[in-house]
Biopython code that builds the backbone (N, CA, C, O; Angstrom):
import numpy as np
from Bio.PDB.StructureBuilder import StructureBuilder

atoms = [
    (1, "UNK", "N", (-16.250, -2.411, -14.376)),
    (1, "UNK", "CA", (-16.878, -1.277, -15.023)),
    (1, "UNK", "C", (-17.704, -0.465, -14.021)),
    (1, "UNK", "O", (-17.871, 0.746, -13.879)),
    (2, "UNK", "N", (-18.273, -1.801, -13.223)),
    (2, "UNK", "CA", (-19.233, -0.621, -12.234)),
    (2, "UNK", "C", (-18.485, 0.206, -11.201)),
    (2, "UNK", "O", (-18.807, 1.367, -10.944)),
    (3, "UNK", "N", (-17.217, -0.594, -10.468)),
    (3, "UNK", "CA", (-16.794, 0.424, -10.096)),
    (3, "UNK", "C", (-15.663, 1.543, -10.664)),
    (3, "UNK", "O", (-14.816, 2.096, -9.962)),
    (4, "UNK", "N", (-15.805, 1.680, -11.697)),
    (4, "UNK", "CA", (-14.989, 2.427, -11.945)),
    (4, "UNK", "C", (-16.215, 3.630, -12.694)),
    (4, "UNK", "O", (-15.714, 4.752, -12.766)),
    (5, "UNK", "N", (-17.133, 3.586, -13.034)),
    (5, "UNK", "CA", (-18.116, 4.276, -12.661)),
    (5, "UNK", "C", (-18.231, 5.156, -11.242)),
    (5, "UNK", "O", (-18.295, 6.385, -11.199)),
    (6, "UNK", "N", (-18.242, 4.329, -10.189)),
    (6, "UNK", "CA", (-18.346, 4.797, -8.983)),
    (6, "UNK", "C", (-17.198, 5.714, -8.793)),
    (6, "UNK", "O", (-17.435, 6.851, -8.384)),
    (7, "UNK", "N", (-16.249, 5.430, -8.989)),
    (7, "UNK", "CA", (-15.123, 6.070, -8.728)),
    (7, "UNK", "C", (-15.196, 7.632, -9.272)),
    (7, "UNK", "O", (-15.040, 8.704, -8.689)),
    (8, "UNK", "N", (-15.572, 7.210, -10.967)),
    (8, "UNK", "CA", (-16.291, 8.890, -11.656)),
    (8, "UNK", "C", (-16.974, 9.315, -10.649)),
    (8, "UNK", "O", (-16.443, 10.152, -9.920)),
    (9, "UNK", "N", (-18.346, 8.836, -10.352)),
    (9, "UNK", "CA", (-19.145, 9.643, -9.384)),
    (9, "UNK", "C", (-18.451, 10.023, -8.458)),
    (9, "UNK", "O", (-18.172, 11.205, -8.661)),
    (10, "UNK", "N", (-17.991, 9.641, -7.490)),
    (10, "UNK", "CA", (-17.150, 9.936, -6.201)),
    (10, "UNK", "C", (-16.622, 11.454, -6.383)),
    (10, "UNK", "O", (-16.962, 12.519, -5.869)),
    (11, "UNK", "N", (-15.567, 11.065, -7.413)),
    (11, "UNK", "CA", (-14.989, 12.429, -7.604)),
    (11, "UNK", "C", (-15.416, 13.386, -8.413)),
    (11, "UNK", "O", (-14.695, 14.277, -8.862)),
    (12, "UNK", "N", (-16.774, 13.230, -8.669)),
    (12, "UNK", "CA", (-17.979, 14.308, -9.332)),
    (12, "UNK", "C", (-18.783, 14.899, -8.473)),
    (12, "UNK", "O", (-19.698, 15.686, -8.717)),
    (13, "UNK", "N", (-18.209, 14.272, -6.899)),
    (13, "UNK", "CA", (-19.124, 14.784, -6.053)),
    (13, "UNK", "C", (-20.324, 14.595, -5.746)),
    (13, "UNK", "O", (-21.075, 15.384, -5.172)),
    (14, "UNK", "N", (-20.573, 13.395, -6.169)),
    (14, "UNK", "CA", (-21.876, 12.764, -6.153)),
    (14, "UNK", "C", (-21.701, 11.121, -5.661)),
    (14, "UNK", "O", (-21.746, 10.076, -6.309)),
    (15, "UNK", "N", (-21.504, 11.374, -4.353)),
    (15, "UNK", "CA", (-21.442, 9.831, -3.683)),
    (15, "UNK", "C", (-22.419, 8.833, -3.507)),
    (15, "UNK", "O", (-22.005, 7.674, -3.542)),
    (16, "UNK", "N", (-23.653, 9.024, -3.320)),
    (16, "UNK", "CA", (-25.187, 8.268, -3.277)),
    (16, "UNK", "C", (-24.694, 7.642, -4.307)),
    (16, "UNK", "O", (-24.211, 6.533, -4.084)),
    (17, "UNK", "N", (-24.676, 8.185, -5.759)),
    (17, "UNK", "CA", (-24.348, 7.305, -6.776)),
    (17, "UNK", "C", (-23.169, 6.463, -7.314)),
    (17, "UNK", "O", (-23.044, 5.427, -7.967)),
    (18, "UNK", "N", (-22.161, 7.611, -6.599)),
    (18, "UNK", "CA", (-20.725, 6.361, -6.275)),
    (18, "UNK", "C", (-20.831, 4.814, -5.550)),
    (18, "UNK", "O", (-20.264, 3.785, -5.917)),
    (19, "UNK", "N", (-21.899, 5.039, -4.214)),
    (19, "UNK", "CA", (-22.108, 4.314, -3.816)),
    (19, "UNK", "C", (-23.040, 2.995, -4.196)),
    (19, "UNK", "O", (-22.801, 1.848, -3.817)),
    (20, "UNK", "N", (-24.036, 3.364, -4.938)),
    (20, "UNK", "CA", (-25.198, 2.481, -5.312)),
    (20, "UNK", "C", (-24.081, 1.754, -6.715)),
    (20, "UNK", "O", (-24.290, 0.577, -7.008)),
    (21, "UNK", "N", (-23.027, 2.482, -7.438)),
    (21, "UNK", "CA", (-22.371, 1.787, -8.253)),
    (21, "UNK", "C", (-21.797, 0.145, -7.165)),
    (21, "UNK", "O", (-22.072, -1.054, -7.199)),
    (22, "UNK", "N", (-20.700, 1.251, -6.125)),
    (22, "UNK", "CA", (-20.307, 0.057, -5.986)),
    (22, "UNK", "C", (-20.634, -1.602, -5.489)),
    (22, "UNK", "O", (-20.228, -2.750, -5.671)),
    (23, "UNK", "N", (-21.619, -0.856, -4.772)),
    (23, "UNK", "CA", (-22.820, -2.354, -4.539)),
    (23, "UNK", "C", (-23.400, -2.827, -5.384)),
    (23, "UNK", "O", (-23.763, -3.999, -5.286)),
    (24, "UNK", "N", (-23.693, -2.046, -6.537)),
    (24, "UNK", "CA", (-23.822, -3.294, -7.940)),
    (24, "UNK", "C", (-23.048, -3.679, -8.469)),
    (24, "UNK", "O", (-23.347, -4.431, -9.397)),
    (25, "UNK", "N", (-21.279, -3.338, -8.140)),
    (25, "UNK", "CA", (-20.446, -4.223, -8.621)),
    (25, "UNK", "C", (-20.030, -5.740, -7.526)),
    (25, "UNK", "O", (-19.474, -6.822, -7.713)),
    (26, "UNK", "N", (-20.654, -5.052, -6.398)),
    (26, "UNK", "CA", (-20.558, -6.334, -5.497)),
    (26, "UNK", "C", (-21.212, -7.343, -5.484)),
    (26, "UNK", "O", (-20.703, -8.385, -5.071)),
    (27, "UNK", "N", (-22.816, -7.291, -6.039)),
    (27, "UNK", "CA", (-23.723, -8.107, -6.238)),
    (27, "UNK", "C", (-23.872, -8.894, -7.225)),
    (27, "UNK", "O", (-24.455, -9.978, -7.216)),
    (28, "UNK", "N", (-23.077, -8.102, -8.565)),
    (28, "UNK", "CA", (-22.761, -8.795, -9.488)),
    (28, "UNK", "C", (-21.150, -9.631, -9.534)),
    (28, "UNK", "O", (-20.706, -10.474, -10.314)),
    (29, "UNK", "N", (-20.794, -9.229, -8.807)),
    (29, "UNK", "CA", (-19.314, -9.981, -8.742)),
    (29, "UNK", "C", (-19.049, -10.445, -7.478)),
    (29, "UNK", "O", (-17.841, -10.208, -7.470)),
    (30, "UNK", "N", (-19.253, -10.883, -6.505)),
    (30, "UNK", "CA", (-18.986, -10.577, -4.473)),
    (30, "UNK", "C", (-17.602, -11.112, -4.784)),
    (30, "UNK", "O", (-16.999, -11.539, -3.799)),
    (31, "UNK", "N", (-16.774, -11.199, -6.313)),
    (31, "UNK", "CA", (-15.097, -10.981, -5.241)),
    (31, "UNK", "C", (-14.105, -10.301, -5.840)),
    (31, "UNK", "O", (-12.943, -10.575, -6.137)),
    (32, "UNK", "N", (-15.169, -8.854, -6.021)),
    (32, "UNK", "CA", (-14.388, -7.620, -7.060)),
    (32, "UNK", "C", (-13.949, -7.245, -5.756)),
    (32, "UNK", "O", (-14.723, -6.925, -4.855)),
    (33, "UNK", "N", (-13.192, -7.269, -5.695)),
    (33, "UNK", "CA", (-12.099, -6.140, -4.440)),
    (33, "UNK", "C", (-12.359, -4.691, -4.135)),
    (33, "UNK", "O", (-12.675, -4.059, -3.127)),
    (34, "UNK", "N", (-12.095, -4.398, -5.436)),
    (34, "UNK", "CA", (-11.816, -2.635, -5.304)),
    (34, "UNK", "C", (-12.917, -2.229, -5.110)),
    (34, "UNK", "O", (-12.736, -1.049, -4.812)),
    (35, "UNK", "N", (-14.896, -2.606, -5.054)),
    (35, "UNK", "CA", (-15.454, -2.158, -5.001)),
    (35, "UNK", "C", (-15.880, -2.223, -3.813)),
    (35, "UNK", "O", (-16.467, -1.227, -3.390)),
    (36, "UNK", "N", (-15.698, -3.556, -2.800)),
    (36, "UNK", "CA", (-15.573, -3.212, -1.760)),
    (36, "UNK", "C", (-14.450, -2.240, -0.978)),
    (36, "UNK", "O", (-14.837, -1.415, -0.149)),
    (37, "UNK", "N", (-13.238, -2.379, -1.257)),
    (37, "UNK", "CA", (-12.416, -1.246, -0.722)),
    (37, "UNK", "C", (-12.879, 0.161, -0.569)),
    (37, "UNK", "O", (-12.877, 0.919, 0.401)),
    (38, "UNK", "N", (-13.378, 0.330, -2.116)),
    (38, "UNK", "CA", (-13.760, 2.218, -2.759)),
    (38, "UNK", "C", (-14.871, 2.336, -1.598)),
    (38, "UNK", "O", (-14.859, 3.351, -0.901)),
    (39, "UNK", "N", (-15.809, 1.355, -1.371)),
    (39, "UNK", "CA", (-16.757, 1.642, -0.916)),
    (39, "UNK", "C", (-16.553, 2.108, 0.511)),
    (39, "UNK", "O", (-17.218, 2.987, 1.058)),
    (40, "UNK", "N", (-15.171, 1.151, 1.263)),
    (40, "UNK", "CA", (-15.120, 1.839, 2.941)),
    (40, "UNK", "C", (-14.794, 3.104, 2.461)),
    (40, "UNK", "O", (-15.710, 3.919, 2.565)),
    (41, "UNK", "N", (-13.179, 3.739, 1.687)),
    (41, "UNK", "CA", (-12.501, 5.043, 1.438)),
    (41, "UNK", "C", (-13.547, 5.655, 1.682)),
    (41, "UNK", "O", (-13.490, 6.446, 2.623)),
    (42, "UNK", "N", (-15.259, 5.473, 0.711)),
    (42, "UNK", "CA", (-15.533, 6.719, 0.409)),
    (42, "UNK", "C", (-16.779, 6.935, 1.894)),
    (42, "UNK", "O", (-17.331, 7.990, 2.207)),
    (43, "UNK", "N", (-16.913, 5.744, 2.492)),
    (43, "UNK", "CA", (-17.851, 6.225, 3.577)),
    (43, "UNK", "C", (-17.050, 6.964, 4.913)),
    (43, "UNK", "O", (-17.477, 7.668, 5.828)),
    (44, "UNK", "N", (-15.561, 6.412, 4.539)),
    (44, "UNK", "CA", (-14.384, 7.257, 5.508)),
    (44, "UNK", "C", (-14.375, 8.484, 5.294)),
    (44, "UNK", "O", (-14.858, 9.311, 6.068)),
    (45, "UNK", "N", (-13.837, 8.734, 4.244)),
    (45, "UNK", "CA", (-12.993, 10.173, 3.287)),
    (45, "UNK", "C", (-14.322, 11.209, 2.872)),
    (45, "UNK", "O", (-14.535, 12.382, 3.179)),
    (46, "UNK", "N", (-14.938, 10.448, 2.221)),
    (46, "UNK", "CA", (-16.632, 11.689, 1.651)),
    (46, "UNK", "C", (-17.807, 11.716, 2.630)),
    (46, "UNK", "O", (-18.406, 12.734, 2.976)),
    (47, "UNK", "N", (-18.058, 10.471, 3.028)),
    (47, "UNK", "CA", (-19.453, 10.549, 4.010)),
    (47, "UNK", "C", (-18.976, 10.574, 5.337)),
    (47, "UNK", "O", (-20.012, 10.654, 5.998)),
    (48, "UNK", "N", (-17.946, 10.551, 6.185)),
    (48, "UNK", "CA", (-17.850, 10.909, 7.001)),
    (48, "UNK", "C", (-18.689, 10.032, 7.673)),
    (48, "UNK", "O", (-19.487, 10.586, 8.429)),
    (49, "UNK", "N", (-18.747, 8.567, 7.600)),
    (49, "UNK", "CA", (-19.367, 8.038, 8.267)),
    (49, "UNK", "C", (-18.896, 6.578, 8.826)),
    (49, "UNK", "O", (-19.139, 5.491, 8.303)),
    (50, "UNK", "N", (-18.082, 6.857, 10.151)),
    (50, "UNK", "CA", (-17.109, 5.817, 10.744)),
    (50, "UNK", "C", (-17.334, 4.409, 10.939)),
    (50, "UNK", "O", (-16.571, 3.447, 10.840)),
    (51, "UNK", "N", (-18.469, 4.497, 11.218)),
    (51, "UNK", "CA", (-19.111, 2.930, 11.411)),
    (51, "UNK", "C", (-19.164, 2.018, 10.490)),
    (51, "UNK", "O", (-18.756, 0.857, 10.478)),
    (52, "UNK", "N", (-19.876, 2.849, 9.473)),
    (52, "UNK", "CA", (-19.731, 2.014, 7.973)),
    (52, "UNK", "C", (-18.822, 1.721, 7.083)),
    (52, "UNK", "O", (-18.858, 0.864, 6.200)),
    (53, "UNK", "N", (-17.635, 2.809, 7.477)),
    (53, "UNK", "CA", (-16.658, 2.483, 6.746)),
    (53, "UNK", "C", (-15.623, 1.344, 7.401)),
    (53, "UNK", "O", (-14.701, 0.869, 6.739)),
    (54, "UNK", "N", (-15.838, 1.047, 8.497)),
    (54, "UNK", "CA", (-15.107, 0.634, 9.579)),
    (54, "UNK", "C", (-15.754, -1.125, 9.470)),
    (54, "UNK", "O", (-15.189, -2.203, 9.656)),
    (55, "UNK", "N", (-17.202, -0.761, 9.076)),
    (55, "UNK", "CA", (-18.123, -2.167, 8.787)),
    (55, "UNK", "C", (-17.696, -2.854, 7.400)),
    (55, "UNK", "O", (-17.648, -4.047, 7.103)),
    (56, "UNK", "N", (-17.288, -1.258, 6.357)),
    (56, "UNK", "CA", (-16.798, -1.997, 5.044)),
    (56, "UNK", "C", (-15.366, -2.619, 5.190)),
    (56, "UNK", "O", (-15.011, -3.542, 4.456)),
    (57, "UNK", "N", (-14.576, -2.105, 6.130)),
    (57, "UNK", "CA", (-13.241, -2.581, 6.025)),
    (57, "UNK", "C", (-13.108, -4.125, 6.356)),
    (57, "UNK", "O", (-12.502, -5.027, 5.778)),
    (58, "UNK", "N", (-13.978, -4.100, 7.618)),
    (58, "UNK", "CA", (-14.235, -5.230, 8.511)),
    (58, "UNK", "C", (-14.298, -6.658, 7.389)),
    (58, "UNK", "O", (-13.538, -7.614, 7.239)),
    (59, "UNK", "N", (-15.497, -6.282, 6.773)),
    (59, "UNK", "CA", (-15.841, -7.050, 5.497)),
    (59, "UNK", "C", (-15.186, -7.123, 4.274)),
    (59, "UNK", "O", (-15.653, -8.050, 3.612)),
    (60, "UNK", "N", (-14.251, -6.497, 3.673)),
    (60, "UNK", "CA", (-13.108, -6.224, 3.427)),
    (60, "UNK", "C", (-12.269, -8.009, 3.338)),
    (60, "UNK", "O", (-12.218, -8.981, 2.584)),
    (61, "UNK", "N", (-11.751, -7.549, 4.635)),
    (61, "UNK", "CA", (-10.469, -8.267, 5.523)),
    (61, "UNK", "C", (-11.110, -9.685, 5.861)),
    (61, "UNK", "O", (-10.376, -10.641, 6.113)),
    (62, "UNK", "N", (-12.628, -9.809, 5.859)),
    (62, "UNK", "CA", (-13.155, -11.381, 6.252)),
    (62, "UNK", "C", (-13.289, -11.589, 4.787)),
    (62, "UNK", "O", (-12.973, -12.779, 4.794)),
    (63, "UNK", "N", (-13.483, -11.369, 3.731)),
    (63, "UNK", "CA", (-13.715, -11.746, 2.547)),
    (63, "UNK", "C", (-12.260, -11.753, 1.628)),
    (63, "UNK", "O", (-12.093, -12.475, 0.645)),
    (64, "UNK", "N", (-11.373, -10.908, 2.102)),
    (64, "UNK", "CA", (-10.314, -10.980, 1.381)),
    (64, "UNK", "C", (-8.664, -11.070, 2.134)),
    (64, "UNK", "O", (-7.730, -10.269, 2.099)),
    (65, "UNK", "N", (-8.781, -12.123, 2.655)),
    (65, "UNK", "CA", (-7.768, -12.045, 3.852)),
    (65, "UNK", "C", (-6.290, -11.752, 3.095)),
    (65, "UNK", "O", (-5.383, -11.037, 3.521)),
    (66, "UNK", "N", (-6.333, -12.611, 1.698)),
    (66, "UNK", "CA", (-4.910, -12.930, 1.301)),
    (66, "UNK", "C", (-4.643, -11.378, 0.440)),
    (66, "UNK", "O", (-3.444, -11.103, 0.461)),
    (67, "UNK", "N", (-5.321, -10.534, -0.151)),
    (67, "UNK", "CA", (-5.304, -9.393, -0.182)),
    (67, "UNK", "C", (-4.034, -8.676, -0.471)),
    (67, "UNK", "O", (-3.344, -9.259, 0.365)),
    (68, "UNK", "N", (-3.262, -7.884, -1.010)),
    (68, "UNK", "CA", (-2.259, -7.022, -0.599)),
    (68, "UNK", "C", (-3.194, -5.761, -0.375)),
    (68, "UNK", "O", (-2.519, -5.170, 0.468)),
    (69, "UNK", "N", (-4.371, -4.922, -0.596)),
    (69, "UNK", "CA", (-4.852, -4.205, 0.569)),
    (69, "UNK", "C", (-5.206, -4.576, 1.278)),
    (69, "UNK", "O", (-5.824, -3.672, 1.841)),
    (70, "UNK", "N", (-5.323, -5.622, 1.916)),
    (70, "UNK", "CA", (-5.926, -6.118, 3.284)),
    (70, "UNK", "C", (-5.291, -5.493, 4.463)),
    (70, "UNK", "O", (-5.935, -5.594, 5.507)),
    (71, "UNK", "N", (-4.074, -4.820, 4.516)),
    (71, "UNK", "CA", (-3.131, -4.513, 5.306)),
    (71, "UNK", "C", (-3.794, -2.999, 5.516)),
    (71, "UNK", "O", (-4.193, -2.674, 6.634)),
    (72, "UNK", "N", (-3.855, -2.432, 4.809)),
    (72, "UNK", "CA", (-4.783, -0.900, 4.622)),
    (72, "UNK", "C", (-6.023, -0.887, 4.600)),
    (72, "UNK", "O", (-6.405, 0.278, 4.491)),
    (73, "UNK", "N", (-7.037, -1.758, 4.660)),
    (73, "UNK", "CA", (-7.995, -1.847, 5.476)),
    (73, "UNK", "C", (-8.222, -1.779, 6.687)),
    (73, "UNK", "O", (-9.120, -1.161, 7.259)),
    (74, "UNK", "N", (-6.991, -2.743, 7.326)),
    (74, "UNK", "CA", (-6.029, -2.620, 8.927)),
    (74, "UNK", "C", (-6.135, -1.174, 8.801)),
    (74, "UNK", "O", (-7.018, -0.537, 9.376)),
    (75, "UNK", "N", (-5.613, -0.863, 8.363)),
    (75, "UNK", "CA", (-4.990, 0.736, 8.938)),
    (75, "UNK", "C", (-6.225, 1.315, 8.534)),
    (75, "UNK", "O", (-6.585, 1.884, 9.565)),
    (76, "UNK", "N", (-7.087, 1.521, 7.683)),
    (76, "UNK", "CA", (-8.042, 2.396, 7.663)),
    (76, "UNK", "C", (-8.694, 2.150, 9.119)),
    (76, "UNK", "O", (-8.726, 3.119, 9.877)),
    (77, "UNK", "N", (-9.344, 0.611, 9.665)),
    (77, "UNK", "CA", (-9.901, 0.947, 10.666)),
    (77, "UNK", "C", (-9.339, 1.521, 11.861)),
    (77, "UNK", "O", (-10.034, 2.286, 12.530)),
    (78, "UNK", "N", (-8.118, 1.230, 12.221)),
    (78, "UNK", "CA", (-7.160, 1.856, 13.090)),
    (78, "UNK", "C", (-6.984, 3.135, 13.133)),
    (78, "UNK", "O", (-6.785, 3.655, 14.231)),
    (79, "UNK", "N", (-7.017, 3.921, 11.960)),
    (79, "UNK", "CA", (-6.815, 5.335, 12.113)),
    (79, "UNK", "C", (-8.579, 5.653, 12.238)),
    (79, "UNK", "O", (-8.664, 6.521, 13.107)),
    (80, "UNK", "N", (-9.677, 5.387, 11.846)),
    (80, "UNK", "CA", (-11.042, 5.517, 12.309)),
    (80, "UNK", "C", (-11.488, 5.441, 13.721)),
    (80, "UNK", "O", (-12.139, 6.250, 14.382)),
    (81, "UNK", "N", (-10.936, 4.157, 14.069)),
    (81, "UNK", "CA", (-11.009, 4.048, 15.272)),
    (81, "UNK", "C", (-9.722, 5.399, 16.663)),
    (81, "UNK", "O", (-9.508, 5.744, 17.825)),
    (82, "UNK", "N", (-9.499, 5.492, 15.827)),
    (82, "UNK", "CA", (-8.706, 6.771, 16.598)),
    (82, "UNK", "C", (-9.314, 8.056, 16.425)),
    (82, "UNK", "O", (-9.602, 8.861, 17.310)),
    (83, "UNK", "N", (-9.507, 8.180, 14.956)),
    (83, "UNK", "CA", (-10.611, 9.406, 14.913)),
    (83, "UNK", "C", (-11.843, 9.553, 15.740)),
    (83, "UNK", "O", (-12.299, 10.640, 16.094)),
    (84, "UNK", "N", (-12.231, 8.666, 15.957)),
    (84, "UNK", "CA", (-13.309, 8.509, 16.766)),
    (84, "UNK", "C", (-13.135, 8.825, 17.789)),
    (84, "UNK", "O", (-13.943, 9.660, 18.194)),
    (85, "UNK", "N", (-11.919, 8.333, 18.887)),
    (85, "UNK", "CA", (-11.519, 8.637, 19.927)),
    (85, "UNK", "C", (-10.933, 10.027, 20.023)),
    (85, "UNK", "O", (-11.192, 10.608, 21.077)),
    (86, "UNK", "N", (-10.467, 10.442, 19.466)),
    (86, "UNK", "CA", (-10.270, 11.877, 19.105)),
    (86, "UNK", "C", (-11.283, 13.023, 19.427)),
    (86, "UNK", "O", (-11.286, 14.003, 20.171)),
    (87, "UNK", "N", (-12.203, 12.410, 18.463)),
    (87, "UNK", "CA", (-13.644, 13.386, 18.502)),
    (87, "UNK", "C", (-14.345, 13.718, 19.972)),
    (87, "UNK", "O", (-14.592, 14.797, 20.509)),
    (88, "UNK", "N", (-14.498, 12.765, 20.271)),
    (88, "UNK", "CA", (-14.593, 12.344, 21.619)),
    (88, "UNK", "C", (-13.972, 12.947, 22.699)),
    (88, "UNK", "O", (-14.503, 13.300, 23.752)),
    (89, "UNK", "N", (-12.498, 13.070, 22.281)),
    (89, "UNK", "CA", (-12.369, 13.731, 23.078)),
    (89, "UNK", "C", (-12.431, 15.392, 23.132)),
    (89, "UNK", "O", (-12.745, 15.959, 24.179)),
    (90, "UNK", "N", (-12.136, 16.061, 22.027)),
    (90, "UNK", "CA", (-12.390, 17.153, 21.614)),
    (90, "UNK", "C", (-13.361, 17.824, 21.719)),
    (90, "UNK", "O", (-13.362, 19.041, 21.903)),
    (91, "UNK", "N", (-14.692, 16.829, 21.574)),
    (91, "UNK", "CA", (-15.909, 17.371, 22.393)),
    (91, "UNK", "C", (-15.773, 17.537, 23.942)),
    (91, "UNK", "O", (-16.131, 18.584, 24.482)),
    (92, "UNK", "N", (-15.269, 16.524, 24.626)),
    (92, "UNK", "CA", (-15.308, 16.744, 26.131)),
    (92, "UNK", "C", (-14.101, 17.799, 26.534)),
    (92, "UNK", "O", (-14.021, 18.143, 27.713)),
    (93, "UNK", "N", (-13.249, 18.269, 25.653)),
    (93, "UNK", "CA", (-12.544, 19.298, 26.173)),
    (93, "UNK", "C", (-12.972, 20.620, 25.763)),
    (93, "UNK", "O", (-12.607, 21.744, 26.108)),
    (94, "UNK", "N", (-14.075, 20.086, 24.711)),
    (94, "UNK", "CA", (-14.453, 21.640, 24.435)),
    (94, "UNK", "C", (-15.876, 22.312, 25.481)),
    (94, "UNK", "O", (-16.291, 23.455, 25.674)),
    (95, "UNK", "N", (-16.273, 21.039, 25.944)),
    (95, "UNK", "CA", (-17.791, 20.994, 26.914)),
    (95, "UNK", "C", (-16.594, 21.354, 28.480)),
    (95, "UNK", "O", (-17.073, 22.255, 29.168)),
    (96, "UNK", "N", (-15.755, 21.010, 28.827)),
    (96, "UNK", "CA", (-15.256, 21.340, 29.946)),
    (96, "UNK", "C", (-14.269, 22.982, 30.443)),
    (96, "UNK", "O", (-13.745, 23.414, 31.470)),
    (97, "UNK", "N", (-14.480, 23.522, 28.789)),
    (97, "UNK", "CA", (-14.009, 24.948, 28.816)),
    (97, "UNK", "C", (-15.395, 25.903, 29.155)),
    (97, "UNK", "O", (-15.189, 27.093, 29.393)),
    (98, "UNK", "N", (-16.430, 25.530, 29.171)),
    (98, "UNK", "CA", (-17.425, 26.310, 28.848)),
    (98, "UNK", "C", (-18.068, 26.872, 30.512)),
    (98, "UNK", "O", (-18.148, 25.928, 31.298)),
    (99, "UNK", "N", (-18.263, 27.471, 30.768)),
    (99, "UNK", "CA", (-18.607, 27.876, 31.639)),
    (99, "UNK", "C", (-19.887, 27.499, 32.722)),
    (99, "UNK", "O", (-20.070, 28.187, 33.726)),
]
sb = StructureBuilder()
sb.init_structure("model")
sb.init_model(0)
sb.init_chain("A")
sb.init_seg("    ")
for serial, (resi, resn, name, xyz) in enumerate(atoms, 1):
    if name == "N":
        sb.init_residue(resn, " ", resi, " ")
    sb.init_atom(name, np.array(xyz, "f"), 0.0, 1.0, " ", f" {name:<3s}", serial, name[0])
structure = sb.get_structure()
């Protein structure tokens, strides 16, 4: 229930509270799946924030090895971890055009 709450919020555009859902579905349950999953997507996809989502996947994949998303957790951090490298570089090619 809680995360599917979160999930409303998320796509209401209101992630703080997407988020605080899904950690009370984790605290009340630690082996609801989807609320850890929703929770990397949305620090990937809405907050834009690589580390954490990369920390949720991480945790993810140690808590749910046998999983059938466990495999797309893989890939979420893999394509993060490329985004990252990306950025990275895009900044240094955009700092080496500049005069």
């Amino acid at each position: 229930m809680r995360t599917d709450l979160g999930n409303c919020f998320r796509f209401l555009g209101q992630p703080q509270k997407a988020l605080e859902q899904y950690e009370t579905a984790q605290r009340q349950n630690p082996q609801h799946e989807n609320s850890l999953f929703n929770q990397a997507g949305l620090f990937a996809e809405v907050l834009h924030d690589n580390e954490r989502a990369k920390a949720a996947a991480r945790a993810f994949i140690t808590r749910f090895p046998q999983s059938p998303r466990e495999e797309s957790a893989r890939k979420l951090i893999g394509e993060l971890e490329g985004r990252t490298d990306n950025e990275k570089q895009r900044i240094l090619d955009w700092l080496n055009t500049k005069p």
